[in-house]
N, C-alpha and C positions, 0 to 999 in steps of 0.2 A: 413160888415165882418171885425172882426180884421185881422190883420197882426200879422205872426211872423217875427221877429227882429232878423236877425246873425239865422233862423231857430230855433227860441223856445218864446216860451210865459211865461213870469213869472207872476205866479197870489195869490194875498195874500187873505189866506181865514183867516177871521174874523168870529167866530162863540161868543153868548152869549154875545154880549156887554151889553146889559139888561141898556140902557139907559133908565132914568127915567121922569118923566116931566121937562119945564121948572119952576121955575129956578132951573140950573142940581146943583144935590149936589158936596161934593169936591170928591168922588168917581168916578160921572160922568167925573169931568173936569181932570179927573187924567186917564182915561181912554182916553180923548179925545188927551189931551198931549200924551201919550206913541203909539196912532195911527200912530199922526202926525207926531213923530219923527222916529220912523218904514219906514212912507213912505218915510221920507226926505232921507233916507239912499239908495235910489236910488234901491230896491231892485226889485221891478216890473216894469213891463212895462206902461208905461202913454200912457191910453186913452182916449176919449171923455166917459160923461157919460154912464154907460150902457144901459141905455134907448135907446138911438141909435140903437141898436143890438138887441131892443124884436121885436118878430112880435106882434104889438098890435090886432090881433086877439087872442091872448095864452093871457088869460086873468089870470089863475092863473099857469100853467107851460110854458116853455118857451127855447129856442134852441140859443146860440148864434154860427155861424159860425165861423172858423177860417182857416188861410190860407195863401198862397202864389199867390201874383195878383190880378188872379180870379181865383186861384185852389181852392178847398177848401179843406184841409187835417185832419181837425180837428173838430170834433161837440159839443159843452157841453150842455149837458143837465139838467136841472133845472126843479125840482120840487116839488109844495106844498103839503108836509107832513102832513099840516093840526095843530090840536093843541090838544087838550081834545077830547078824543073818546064820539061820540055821544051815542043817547039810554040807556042814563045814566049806562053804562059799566061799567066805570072807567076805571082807566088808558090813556093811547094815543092813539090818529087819526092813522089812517092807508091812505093807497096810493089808495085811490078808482078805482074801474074795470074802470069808464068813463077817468080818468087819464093814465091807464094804455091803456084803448084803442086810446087816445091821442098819448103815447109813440108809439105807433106799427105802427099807420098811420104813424105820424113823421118820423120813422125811415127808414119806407120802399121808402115813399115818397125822401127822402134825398140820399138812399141809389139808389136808381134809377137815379139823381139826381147827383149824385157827385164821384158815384161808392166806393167802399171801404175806411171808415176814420179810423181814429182812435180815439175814441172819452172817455168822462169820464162822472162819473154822480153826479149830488149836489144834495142834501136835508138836511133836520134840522133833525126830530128826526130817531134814525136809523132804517133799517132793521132789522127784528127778525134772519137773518143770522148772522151777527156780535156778536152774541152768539157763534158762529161755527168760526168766526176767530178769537173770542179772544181764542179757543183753540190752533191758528200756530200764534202768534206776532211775526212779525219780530223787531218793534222798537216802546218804548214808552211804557206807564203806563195803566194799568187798574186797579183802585183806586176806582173806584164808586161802591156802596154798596148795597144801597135798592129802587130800583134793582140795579144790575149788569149793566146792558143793559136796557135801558128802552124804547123798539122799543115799536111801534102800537101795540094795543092790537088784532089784526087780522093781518093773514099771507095771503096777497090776490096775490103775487106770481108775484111781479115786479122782484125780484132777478131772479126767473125761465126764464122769457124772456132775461134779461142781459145773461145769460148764452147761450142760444139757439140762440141768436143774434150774440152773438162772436162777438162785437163792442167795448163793454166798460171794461176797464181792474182795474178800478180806480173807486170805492164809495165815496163819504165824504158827513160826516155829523157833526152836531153838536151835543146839546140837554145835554150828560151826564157831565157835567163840569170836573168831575174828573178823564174822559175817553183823552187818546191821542192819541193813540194806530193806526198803520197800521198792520193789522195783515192778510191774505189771506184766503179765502173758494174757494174750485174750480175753483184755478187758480184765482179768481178775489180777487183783494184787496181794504178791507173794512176799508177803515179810518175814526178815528176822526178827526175836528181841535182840536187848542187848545184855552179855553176859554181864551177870548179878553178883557172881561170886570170886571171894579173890584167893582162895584156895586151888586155882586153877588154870591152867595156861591161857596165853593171848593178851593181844598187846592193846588192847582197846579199852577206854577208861570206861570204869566197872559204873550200872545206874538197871537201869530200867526201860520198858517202850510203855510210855499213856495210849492207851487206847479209849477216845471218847465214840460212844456208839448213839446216835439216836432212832428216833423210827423209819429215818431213812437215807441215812448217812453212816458212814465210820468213817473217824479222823484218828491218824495215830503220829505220835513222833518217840523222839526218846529224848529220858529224861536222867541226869548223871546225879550220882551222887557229890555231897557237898565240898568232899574231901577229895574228887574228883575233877 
């Protein structure tokens, strides 16, 4: 279980780094630079590798605990978006019902488990909701074009559970590069990062989102690189 430190967790989300093979070009290494200088600025919290923190039975989503002690106040949850929508559709993967039934056990199980947290959600490409908070932005750009939004190409109704769950108040995803944007749908707020890497298209200056979480809050903003 992580620890919160002074009661909060700082976590630096990196989306689209889009490193390439070795040997990295000078895009790759210019990304790697502006990581490492990011983290040297003392901005998050230093932990053991994440791996520590998977249950290695979540072989593609995954739950890391967080907490005080053995309290546990905090839940994040992670998971595979997937990539290229199968059944030759086109467009993007969507959040599979087996996934989704994954999330409901998770949750209940935990929730039984630790009694009320307050928890957030990760994934790569978004929710077809975040169409509906880019109409309320509170802070950041919506820049990306064709599409807009380029969630899964099915709406299989993971946001509907976050809502009826009353657990998760915080989305983030990556995916649309020109997207930064925290913007809200029913109460729950849908953010991007911001893209990381400069191996990559889009015209938005390359950094990070800080995500500070505590036992009953999340604050998030973004955060640019130096050379940025």
């Amino acid at each position: 279980m992580l620890q919160l430190h002074n009661g909060q967790l700082k976590i630096m989300q990196l989306t689209d780094i889009h490193i390439g093979e070795a040997p990295f070009n000078a895009e790759d290494q210019k990304s790697f630079a502006a990581i490492r200088r990011a983290l040297e600025l003392g901005l998050v919290n230093r932990v053991e590798p994440a791996q520590s923190y998977i249950d290695p039975a979540n072989k593609q989503s995954f739950t890391i605990e967080v907490g005080e002690g053995e309290t546990v106040t905090n839940v994040l949850y992670f998971f595979d978006s997937g990539a290229d929508a199968p059944h030759d559709m086109g467009g993007y993967d969507w959040i599979t019902p087996e996934t989704i039934d994954w999330y409901e056990q998770t949750f209940r199980a935990n929730k039984a488990a630790f009694g009320p947290t307050h928890d957030m959600a990760v994934l790569h490409i978004p929710l077809v909701e975040y169409e509906h908070a880019a109409e309320h932005i509170l802070t950041g750009t919506w820049w990306e074009m064709h599409p807009r939004i380029a969630s899964g190409a099915l709406n299989t109704g993971l946001f509907s559970r976050f809502l009826n769950n009353q657990h998760i108040d915080h989305v983030f995803c990556g995916h649309d590069h020109n997207n930064n944007f925290d913007g809200t749908y029913l109460g729950i707020h849908l953010v991007y990062g911001n893209v990381s890497g400069y191996n990559c298209y889009g015209v938005l200056p390359r950094g990070y989102r800080l995500i500070t979480l505590t036992k009953g809050e999340t604050a998030t903003e973004v955060g640019l690189y130096e050379a940025d």
